[in-house]
TIKEVEX-931547 format. One record per residue: x, y, z of N, C-alpha, C in turn. Coordinates in steps of 0.2 Angstrom, whole numbers, padded with zeros to 4 digits, always signed. Example, Ala and Ser with C-alpha at 12.3 -4.5 7.8 and 13.67 -1.06 7.14 Angstrom:
residues 2
+0066-0028+0039+0062-0022+0039+0066-0016+0039+0064-0011+0035+0068-0005+0036+0064+0000+0039
end
This chain:
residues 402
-0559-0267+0189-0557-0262+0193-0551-0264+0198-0552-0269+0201-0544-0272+0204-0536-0274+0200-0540-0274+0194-0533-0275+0189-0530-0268+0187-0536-0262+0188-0532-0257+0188-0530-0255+0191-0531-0256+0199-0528-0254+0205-0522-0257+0204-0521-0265+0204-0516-0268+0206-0509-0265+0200-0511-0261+0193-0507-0260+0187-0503-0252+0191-0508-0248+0192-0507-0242+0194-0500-0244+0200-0504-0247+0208-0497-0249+0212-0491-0251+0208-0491-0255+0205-0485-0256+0203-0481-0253+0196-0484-0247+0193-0483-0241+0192-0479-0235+0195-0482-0237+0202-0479-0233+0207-0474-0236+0210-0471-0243+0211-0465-0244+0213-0463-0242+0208-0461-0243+0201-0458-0240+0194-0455-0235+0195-0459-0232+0196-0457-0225+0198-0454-0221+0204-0455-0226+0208-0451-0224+0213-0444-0226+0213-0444-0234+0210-0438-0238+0209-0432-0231+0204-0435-0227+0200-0432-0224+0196-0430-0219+0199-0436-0216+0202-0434-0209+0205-0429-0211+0211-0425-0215+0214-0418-0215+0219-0412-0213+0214-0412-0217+0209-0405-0215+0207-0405-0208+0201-0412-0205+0200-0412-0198+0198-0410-0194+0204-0414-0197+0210-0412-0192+0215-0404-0194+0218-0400-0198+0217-0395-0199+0217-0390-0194+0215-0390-0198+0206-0388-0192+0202-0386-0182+0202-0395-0181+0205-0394-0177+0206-0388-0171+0211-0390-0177+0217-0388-0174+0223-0380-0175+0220-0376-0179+0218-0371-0179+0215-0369-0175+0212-0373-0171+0206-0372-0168+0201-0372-0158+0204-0375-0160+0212-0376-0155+0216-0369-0152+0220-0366-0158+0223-0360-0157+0225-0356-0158+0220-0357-0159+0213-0352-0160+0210-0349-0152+0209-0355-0149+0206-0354-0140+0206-0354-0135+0210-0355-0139+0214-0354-0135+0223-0346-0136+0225-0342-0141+0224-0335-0141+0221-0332-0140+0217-0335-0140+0212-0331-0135+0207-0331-0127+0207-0337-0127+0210-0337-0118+0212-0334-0117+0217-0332-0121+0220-0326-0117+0229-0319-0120+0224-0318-0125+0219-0310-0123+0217-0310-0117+0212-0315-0114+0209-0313-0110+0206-0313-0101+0210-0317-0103+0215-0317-0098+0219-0310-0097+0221-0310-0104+0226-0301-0104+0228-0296-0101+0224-0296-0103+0220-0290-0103+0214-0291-0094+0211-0295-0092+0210-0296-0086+0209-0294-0080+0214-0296-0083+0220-0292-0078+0228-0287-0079+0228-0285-0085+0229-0276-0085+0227-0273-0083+0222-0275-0082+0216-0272-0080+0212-0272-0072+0213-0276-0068+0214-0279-0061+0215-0273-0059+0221-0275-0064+0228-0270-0062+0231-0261-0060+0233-0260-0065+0227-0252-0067+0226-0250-0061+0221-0253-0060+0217-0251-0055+0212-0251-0047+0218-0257-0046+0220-0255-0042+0227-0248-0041+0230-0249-0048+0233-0240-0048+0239-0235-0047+0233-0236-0050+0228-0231-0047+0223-0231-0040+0222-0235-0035+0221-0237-0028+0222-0232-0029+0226-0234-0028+0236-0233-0026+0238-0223-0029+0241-0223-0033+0239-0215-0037+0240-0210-0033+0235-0213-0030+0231-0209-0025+0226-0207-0017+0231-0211-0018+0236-0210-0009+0238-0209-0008+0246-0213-0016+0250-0210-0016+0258-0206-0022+0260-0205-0018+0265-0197-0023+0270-0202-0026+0275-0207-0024+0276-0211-0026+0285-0212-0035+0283-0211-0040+0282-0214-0046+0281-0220-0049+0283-0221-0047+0289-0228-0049+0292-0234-0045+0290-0233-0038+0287-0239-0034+0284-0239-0035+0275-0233-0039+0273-0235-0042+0267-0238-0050+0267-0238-0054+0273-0240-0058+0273-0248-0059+0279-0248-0053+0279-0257-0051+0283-0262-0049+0278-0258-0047+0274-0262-0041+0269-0264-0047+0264-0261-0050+0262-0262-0055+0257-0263-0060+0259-0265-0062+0265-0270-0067+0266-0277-0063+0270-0281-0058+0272-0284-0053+0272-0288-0054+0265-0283-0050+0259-0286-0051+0252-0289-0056+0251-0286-0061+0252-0288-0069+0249-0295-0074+0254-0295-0072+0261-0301-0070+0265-0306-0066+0262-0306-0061+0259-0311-0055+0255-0314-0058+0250-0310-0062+0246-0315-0064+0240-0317-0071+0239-0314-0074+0245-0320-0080+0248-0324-0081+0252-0325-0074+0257-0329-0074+0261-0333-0067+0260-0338-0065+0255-0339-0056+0256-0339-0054+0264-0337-0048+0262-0338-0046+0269-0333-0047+0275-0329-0053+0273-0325-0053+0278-0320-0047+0281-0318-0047+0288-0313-0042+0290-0311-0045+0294-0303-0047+0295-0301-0050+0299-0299-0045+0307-0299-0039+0305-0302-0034+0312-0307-0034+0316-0311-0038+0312-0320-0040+0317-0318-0041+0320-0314-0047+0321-0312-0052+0325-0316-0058+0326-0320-0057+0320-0323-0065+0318-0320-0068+0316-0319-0075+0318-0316-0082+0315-0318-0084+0309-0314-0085+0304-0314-0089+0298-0320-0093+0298-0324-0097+0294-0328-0104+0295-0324-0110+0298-0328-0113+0299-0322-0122+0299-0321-0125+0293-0315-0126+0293-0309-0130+0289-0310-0125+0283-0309-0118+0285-0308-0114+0280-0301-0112+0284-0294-0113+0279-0287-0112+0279-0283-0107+0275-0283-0104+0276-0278-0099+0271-0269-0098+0274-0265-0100+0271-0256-0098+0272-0254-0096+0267-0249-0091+0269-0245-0086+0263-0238-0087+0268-0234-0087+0261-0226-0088+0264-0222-0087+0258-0216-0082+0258-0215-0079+0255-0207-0083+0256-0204-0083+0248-0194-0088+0247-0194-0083+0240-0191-0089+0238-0187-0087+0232-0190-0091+0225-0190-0088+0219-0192-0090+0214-0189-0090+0208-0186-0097+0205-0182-0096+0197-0184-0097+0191-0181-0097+0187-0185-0099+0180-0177-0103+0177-0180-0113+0180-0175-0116+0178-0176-0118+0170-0171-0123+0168-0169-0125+0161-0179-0129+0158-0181-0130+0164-0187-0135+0163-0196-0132+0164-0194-0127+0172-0199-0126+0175-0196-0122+0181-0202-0116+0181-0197-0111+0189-0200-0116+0195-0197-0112+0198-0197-0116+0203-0197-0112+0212-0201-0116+0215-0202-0110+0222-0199-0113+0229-0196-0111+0232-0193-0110+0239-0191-0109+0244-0196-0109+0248-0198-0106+0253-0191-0104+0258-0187-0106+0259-0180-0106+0264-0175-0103+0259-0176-0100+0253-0170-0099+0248-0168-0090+0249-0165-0090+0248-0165-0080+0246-0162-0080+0240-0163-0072+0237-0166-0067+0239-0174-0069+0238-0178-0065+0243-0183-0064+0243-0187-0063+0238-0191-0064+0234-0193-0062+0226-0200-0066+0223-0203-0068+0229-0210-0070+0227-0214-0073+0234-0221-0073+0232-0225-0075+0237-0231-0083+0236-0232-0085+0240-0235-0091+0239-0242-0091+0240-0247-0090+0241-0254-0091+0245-0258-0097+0241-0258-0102+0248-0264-0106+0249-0269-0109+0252-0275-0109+0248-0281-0108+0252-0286-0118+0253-0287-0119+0258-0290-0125+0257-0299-0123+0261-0300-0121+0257-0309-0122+0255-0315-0130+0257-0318-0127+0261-0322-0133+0263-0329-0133+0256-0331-0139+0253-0336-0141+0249-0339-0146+0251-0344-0142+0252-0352-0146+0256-0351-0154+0249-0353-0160+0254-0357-0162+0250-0366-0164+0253-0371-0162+0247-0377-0159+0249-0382-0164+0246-0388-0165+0252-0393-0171+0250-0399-0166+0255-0403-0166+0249-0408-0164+0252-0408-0156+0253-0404-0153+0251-0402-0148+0254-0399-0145+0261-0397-0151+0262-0391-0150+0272-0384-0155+0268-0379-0150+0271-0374-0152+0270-0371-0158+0275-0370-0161+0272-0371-0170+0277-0365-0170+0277-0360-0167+0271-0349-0167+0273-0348-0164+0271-0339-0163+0271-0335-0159+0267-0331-0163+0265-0327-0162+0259-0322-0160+0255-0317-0155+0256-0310-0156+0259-0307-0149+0255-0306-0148+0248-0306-0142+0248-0303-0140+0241-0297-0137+0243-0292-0137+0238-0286-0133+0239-0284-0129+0233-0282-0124+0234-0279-0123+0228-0272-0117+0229-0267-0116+0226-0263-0110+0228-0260-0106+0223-0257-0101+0223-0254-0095+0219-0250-0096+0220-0242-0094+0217-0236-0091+0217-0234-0085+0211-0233-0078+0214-0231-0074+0209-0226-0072+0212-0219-0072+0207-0212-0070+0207-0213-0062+0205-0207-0058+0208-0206-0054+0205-0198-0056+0204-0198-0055+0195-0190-0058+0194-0185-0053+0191-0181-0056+0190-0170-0052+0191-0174-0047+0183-0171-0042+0186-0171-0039+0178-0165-0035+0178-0165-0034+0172-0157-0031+0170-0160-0023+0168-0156-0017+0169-0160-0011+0168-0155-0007+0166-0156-0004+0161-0150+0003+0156-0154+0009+0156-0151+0013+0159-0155+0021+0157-0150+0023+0152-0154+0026+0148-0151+0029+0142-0152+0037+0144-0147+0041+0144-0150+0046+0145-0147+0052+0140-0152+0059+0139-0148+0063+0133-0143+0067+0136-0137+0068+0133-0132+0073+0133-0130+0078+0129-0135+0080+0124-0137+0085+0120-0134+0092+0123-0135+0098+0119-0133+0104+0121-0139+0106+0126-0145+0104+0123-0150+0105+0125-0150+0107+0134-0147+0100+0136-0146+0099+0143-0142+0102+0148-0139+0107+0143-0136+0113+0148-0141+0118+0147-0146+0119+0145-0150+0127+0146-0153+0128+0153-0154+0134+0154-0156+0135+0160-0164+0132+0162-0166+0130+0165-0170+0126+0169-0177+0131+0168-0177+0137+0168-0184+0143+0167-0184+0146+0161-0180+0147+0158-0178+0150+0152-0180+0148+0145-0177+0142+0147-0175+0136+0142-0171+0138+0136-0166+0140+0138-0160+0144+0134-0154+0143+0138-0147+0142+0134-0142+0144+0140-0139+0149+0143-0139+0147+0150-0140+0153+0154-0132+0154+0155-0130+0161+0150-0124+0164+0150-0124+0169+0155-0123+0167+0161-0120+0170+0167-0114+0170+0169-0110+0178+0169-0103+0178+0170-0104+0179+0175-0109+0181+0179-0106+0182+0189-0100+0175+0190-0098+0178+0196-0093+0173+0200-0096+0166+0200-0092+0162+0200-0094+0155+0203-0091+0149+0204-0090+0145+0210-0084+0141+0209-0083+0140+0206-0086+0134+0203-0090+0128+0197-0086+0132+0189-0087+0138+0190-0084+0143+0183-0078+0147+0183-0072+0142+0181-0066+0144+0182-0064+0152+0178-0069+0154+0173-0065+0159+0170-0070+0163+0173-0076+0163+0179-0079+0170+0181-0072+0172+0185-0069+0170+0187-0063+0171+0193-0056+0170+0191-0055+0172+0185-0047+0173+0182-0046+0180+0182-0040+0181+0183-0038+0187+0182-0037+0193+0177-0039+0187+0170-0039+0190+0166-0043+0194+0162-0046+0198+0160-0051+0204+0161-0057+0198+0155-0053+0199+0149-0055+0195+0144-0059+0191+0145-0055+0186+0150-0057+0181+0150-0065+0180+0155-0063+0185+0160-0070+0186+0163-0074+0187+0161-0073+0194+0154-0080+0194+0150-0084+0189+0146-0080+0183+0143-0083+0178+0141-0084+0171+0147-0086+0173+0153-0087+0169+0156-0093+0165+0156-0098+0169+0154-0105+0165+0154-0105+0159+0148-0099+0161+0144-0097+0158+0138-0098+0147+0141-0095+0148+0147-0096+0143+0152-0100+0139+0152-0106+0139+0152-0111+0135+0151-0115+0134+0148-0111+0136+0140-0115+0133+0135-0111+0126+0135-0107+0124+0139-0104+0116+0138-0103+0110+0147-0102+0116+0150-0102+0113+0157-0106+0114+0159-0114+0110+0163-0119+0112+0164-0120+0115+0172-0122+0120+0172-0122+0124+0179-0126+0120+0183-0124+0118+0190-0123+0113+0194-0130+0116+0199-0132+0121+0198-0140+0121+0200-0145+0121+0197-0144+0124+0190-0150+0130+0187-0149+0124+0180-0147+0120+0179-0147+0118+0169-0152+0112+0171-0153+0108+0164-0158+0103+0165-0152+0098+0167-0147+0099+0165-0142+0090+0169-0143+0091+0177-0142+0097+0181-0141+0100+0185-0148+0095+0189-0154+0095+0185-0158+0092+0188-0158+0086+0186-0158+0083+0182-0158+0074+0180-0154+0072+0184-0146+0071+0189-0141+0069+0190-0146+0067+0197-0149+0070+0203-0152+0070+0210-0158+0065+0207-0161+0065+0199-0169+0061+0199-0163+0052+0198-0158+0052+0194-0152+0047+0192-0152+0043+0200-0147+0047+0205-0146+0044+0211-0154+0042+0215-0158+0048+0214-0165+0041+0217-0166+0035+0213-0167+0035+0206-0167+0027+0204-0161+0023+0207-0157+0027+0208-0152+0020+0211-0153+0020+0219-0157+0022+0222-0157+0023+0229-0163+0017+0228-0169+0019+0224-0174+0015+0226-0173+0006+0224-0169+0006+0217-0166-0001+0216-0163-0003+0221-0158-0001+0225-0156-0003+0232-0161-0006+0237-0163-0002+0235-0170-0006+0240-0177-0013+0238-0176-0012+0232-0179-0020+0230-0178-0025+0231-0183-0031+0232-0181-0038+0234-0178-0041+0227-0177-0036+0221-0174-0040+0214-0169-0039+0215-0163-0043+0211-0158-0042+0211-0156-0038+0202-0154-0034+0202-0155-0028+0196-0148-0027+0195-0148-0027+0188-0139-0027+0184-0143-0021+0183-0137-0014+0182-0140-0008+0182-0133-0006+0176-0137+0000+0171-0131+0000+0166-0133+0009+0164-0129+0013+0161-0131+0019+0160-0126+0020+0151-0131+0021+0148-0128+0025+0140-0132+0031+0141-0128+0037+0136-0130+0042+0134-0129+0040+0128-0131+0048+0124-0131+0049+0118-0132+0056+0114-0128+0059+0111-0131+0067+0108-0130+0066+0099-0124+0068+0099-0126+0066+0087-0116+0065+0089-0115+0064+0083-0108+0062+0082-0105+0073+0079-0099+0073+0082-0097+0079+0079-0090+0080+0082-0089+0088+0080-0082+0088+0085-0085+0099+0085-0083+0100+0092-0087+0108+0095-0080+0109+0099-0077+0115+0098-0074+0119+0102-0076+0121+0108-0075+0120+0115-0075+0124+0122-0072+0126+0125-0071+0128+0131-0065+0129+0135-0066+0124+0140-0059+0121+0142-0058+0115+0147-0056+0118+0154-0055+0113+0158-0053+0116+0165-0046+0119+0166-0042+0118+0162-0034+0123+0160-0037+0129+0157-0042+0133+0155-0044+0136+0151-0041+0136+0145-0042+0131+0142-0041+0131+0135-0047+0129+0129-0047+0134+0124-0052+0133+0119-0050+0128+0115-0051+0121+0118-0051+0113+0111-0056+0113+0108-0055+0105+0104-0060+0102+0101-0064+0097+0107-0071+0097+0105-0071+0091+0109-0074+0084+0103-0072+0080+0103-0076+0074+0098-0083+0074+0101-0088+0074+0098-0095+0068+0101-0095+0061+0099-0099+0058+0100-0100+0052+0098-0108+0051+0099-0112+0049+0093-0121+0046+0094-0122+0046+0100-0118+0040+0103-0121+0036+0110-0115+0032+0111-0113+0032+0118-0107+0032+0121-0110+0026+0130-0108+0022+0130-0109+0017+0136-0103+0021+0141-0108+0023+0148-0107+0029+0152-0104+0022+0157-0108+0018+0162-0108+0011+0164-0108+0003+0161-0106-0002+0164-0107-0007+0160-0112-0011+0168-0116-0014+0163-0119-0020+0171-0116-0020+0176-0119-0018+0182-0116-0017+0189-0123-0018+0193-0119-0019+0200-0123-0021+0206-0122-0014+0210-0119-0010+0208-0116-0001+0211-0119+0003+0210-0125+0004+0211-0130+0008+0208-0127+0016+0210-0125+0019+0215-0125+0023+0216-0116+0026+0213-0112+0021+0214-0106+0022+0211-0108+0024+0203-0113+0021+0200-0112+0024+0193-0116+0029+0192-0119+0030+0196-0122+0040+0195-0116+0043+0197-0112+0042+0201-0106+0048+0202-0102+0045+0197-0097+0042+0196-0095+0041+0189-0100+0045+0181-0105+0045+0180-0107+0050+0176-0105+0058+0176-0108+0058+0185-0108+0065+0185-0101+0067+0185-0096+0063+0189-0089+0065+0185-0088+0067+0177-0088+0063+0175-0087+0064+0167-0092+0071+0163-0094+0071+0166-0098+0077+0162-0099+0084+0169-0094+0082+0173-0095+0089+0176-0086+0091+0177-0082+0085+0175-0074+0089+0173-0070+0086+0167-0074+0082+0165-0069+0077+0159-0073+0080+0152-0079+0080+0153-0080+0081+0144-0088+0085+0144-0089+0089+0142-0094+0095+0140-0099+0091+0138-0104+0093+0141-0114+0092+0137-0115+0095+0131-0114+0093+0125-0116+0095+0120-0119+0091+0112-0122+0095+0109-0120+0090+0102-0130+0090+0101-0130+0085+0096-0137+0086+0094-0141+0081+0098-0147+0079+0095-0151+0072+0098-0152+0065+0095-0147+0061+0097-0149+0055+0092-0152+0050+0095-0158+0050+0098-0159+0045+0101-0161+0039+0099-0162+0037+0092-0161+0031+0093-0153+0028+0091-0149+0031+0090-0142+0028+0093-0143+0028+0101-0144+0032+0103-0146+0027+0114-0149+0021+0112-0155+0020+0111-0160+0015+0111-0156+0011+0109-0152+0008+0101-0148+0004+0100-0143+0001+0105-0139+0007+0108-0134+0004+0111-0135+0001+0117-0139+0005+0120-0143+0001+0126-0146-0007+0126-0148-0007+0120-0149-0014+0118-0145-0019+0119-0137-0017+0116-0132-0019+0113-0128-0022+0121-0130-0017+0125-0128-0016+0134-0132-0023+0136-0140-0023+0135-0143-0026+0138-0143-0036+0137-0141-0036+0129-0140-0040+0127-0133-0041+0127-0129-0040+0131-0122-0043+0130-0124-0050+0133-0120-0053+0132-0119-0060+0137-0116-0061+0144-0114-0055+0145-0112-0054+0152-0117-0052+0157-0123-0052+0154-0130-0050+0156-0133-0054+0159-0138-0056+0163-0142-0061+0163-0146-0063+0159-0144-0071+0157-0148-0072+0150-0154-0075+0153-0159-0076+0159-0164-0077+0159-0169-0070+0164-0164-0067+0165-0169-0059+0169-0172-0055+0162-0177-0053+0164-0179-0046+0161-0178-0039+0156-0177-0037+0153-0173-0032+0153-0176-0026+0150-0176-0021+0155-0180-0015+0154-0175-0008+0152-0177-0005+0147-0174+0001+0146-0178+0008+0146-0174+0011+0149-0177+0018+0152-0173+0022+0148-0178+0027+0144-0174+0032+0140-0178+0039+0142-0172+0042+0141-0175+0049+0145-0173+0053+0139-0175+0059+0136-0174+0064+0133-0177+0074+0134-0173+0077+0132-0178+0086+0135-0181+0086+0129-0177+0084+0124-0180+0088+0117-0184+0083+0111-0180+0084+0106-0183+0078+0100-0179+0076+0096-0179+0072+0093-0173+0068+0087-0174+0074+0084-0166+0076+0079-0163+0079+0076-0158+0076+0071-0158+0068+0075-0152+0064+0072-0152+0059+0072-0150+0055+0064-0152+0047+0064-0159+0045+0064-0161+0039+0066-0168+0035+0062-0174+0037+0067-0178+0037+0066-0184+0039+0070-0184+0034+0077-0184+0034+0082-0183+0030+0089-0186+0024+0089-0194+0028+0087-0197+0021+0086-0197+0012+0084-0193+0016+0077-0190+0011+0076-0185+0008+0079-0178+0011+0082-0177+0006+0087-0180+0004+0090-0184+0005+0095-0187+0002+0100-0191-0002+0098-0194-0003+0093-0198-0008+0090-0191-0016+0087-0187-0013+0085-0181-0017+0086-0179-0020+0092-0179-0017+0097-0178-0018+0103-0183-0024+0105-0189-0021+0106-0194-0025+0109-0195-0033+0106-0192-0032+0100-0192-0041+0097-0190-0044+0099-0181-0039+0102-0178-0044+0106-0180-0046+0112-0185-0042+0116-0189-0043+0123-0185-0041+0127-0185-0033+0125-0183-0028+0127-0190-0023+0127-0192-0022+0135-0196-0017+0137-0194-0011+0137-0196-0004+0132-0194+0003+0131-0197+0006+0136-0196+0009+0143-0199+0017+0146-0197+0022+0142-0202+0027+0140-0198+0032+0139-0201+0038+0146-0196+0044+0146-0198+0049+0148-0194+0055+0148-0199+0059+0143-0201+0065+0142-0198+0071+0148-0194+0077+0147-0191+0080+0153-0190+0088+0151-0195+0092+0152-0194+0097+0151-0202+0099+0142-0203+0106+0145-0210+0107+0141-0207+0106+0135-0200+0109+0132-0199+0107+0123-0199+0100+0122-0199+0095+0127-0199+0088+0123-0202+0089+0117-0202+0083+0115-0208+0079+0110-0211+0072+0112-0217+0073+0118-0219+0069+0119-0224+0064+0114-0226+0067+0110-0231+0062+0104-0226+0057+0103-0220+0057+0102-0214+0054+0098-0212+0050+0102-0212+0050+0111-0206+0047+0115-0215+0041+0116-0221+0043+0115-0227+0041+0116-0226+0035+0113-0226+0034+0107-0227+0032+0101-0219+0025+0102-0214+0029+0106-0207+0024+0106-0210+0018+0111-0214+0022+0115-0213+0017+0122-0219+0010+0120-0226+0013+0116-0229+0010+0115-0227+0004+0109-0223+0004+0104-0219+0001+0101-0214-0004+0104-0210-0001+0110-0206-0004+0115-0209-0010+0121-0215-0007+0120-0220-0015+0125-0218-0013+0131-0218-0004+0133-0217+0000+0139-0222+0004+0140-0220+0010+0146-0226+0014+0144-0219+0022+0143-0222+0026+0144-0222+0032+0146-0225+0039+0150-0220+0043+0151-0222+0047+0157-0219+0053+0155-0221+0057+0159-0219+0065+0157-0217+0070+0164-0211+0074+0162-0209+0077+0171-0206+0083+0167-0210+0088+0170-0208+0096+0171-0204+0097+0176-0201+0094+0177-0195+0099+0182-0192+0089+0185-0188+0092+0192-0184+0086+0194-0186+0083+0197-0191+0085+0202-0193+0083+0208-0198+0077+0204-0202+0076+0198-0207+0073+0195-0201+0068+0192-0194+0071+0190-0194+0066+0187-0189+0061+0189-0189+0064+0196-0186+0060+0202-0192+0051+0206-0198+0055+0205-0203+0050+0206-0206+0045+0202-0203+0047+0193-0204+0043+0188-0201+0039+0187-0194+0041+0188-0188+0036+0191-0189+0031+0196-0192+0031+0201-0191+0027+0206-0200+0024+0205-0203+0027+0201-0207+0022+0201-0208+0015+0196-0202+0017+0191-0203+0014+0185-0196+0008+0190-0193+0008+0194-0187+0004+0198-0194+0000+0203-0200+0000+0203-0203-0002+0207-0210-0005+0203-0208-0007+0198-0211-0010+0191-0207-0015+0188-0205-0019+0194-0202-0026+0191-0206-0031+0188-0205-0038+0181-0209-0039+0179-0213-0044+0183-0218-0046+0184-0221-0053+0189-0224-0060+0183-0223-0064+0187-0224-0070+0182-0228-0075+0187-0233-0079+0185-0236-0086+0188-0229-0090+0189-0229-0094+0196-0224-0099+0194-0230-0105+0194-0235-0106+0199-0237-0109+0198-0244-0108+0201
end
């Protein structure tokens, strides 16, 4: 009986000898994933909230409500519940700082800083306290760190837009509106010559009526997209092609005389500029006294040359390069779009398209954008495709820098 007692006690030291460095291990093994849960937590709020500020660096000027709001977010999904309006304080040695510089995409690796301009990315990081736990009381911390950086970067941007016949029809009708009444803008309603004033409505089947035609409305939704690229923290080479079919159509010019005019597929309207708004009036020049809206739809001769624009070498060869194609109708001429755009997008060229007016051919411009590694949108009158415009000028691309 004494030999049993004395085997069993030291049985028990045995046991106990074993059981410190299990309960060791453990408790190691406890903060070891009570650490790796607050770096993955970290690294996920900052990741979530950097992509945010990049949202929101794309569309405000305020700095301190892009740099409240994204560290706000990044407080939310470390702390449920959190509001920094309570006016509760953070935990201890819970840190979060956002700060907002410049970001590149050098020969090696981009790169982020803080004191550079232009403006074009945000930083968030957050240093996280990690218990280490014995017994289940947290005896220390560790910080944890981790941080985001999302750029939004340079892109290069071509609107391709149509010049077809189509885009002089009247706006309600969707035919062209041959109106002889008086009208500045219509040199032969106000000639002397009787003739000539009965073929006045003749007019606008080539110079598009300056209120009531679908160019009449594209030109004001044109100057928004250039108004609201103005105002982005990116810095945007901006470029304009049209395009209608190749041919040659008699109309009456500003001497009133009935010439020919030549077409061309697709005709490069601006070359990459920083003049956003100089080259919407330069269009509307050209096509409101130098040469008539007509001819058929070739839109993938736009989508090519656009391309052509986008990829020149006086381009930037490490920006973005987004092309925005607008059409009222449907291909009538040359290759199905799609396939340019699919040609396009190889070269890493992003296709918008948008759709302008009920005759479109939306399944088709659907189908180009989706191809193009873009989306598409659709606008019934100007005012819609004034807001498609400027929303797609505020759909820069965003990138991890680090």
């Amino acid at each position: 009986m004494r030999k049993f007692s004395q085997k069993r006690g030291a049985s028990g030291v045995i046991v106990m000898t074993m059981l410190v460095p299990v309960l060791i291990i453990g408790f190691f093994a406890i903060s070891l994933a009570n650490i790796q849960r607050s770096e993955s937590t970290s690294q996920i709020s900052t990741d979530l909230a950097a992509v945010y500020g990049g949202n929101l660096l794309s569309r405000e000027s305020d700095v301190d409500k892009i740099l409240s709001l994204s560290e706000e977010l990044a407080l939310r999904n470390l702390i449920p519940n959190a509001n920094q309006d309570s006016g509760e304080s953070p935990p201890e040695h819970l840190r979060i700082t956002t700060e907002l510089g410049s970001a590149s995409i050098g020969q090696f690796k981009p790169s982020f800083d803080s004191q550079a301009k232009p403006t074009n990315a945000i930083r968030v990081t957050a240093a996280v306290p990690a218990g280490i736990i014995v017994f289940g009381s947290r005896l220390s911390h560790v910080d944890v760190s981790a941080h985001s950086t999302v750029a939004n970067m340079d892109r290069v941007i071509c609107l391709v837009v149509d010049r077809s016949g189509s885009m002089t029809f009247d706006l309600d009708s969707g035919t062209w509106l041959l109106d002889p009444t008086p009208h500045p803008d219509n040199p032969m309603s106000t000639h002397p010559d009787v003739q000539i004033q009965q073929n006045a409505g003749q007019w606008w089947k080539g110079w598009p009526h300056p209120t009531r035609s679908r160019w009449s409305e594209l030109l004001p939704a044109v100057y928004g997209l250039a108004d609201e690229l103005e105002k982005t923290n990116q810095q945007e080479f901006f470029s304009i092609v049209s395009y209608s079919s190749a041919g040659s159509e008699h109309r009456w010019n500003h001497k009133l005389k009935r010439v020919p005019y030549r077409t061309t597929d697709s005709s490069i309207e601006v070359r990459p500029t920083k003049h956003y708004a100089n080259a919407v009036r330069k269009l509307e020049h050209k096509y409101s006294k130098i040469f008539p809206v007509m001819g058929g739809t070739n839109i993938a001769a736009g989508i090519d040359t656009g391309a052509r624009v986008l990829l020149n070498n006086n381009s930037k060869p490490n920006a973005f390069k987004t092309m925005i194609v607008m059409t009222d109708g449907q291909y009538n001429r040359g290759r199905a779009p799609w396939l340019a755009a699919e040609d396009a997008a190889k070269q890493g060229i992003e296709v918008f398209t948008v759709t302008f007016s009920n005759q479109a051919d939306q399944q088709s411009m659907i189908l180009t954008a989706e191809v193009g590694n873009g989306k598409h949108f659709h606008a019934v009158d100007g005012v819609t495709l004034e807001e498609i415009f400027r929303k797609i000028a505020n759909m820069p691309p965003r990138i991890f820098v680090d």
